[in-house]
VMD Tcl script that draws the C-alpha trace (Angstrom):
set ca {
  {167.91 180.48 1.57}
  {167.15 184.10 1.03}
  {163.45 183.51 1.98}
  {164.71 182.06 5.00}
  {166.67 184.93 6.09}
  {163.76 187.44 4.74}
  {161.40 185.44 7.01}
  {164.03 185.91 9.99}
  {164.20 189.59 9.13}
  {160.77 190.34 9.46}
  {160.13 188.44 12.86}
  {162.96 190.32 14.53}
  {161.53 193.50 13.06}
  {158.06 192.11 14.25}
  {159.34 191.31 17.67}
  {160.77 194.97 18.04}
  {157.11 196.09 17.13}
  {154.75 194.68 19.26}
  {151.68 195.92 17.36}
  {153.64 194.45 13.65}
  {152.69 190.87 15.63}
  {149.29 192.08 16.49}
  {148.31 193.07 13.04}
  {149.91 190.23 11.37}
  {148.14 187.69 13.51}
  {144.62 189.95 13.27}
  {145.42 189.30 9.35}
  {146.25 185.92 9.59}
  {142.79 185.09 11.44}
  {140.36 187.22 8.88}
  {142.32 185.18 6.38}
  {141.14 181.50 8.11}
  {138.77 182.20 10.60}
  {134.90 180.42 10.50}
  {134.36 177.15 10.83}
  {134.78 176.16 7.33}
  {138.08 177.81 6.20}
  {140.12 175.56 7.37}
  {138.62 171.97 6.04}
  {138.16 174.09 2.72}
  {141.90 174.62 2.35}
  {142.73 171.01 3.98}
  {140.39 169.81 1.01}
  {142.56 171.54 -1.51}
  {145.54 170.33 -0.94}
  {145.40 167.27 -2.86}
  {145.26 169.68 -5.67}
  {142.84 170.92 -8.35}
  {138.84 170.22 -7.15}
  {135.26 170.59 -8.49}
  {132.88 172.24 -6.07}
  {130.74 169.11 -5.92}
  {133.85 167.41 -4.64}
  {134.69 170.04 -1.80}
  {130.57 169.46 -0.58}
  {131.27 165.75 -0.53}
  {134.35 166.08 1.57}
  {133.48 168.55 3.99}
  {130.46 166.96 6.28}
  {127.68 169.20 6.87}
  {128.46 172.52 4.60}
  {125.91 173.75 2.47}
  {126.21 174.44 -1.17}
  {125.31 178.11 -0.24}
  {128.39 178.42 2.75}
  {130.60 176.78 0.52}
  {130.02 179.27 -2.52}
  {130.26 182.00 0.36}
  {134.02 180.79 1.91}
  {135.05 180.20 -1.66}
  {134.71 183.72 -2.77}
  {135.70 185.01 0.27}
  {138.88 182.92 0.08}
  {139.43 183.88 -3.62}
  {139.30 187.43 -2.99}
  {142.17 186.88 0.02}
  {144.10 185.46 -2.59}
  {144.58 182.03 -0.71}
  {142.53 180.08 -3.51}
  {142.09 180.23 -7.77}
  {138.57 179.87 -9.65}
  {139.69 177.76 -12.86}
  {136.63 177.84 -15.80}
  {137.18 175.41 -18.30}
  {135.26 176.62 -21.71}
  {133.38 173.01 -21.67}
  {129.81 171.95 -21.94}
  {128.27 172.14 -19.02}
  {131.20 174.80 -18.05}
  {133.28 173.05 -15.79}
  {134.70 175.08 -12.40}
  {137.56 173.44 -10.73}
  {139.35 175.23 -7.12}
  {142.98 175.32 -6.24}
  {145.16 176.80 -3.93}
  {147.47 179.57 -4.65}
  {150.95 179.79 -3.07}
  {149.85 181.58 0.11}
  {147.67 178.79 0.17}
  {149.87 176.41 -0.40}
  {152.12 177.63 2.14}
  {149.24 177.36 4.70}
  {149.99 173.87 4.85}
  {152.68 174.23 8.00}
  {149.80 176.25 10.13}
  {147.36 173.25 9.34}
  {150.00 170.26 10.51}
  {150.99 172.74 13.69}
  {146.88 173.04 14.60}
  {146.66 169.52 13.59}
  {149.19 168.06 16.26}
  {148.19 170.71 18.65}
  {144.66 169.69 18.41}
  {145.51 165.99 19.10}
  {147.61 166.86 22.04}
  {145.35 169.07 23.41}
  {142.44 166.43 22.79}
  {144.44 163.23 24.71}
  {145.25 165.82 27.49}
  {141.66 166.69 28.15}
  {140.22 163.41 27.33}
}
mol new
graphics top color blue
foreach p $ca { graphics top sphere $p radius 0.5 }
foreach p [lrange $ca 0 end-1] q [lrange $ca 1 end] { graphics top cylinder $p $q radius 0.2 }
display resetview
């Protein structure tokens, strides 16, 4: 409950400051912006994954882009590079809690997208 009312806090102080909403969108989008963000951190969410895995599930990213969002994504903080001391080393991804907590942004896109889609379509 005291998250709740910490979250509440912040958007009225946001609210009062125009420019707070600015920058915390304009940091929102360098967080998830690109075209492969997104399915990266949908591909997470089931929970610890090997970077074979992520290729297989995302259609059409190369090893290369992949390597590139997941360090990119590490260094926001959004994901976690486990290294398992095995032979062949063994790399698994997961999310972090700000990841994790991305999860209401991607089901709010998600139904958006669909409505959007049946209105156009």
């Amino acid at each position: 409950m005291d998250k709740f009312k910490e979250i509440v806090v912040r958007e009225e102080e946001a609210k009062q400051c125009p420019n707070s909403y600015v920058l915390a969108l304009t940091d929102t989008m360098n967080v998830v912006s690109g075209k492969w963000k997104l399915p990266i951190i949908a591909s997470l969410l089931k929970g610890k994954t090997r970077f074979k895995e992520l290729l297989e599930n995302i259609d059409r990213i190369t090893p290369r882009m992949l390597s590139k969002e997941l360090k990119e994504l590490e260094m926001n903080s959004i994901i976690i590079r486990h290294v398992y001391d095995n032979t062949p080393v063994l790399i698994k991804y997961e999310l972090t809690e700000s990841g994790k907590s991305l999860v209401d942004l991607i089901d709010v896109m998600i139904n958006w997208g669909l409505t959007h889609r049946s209105n156009v379509l």
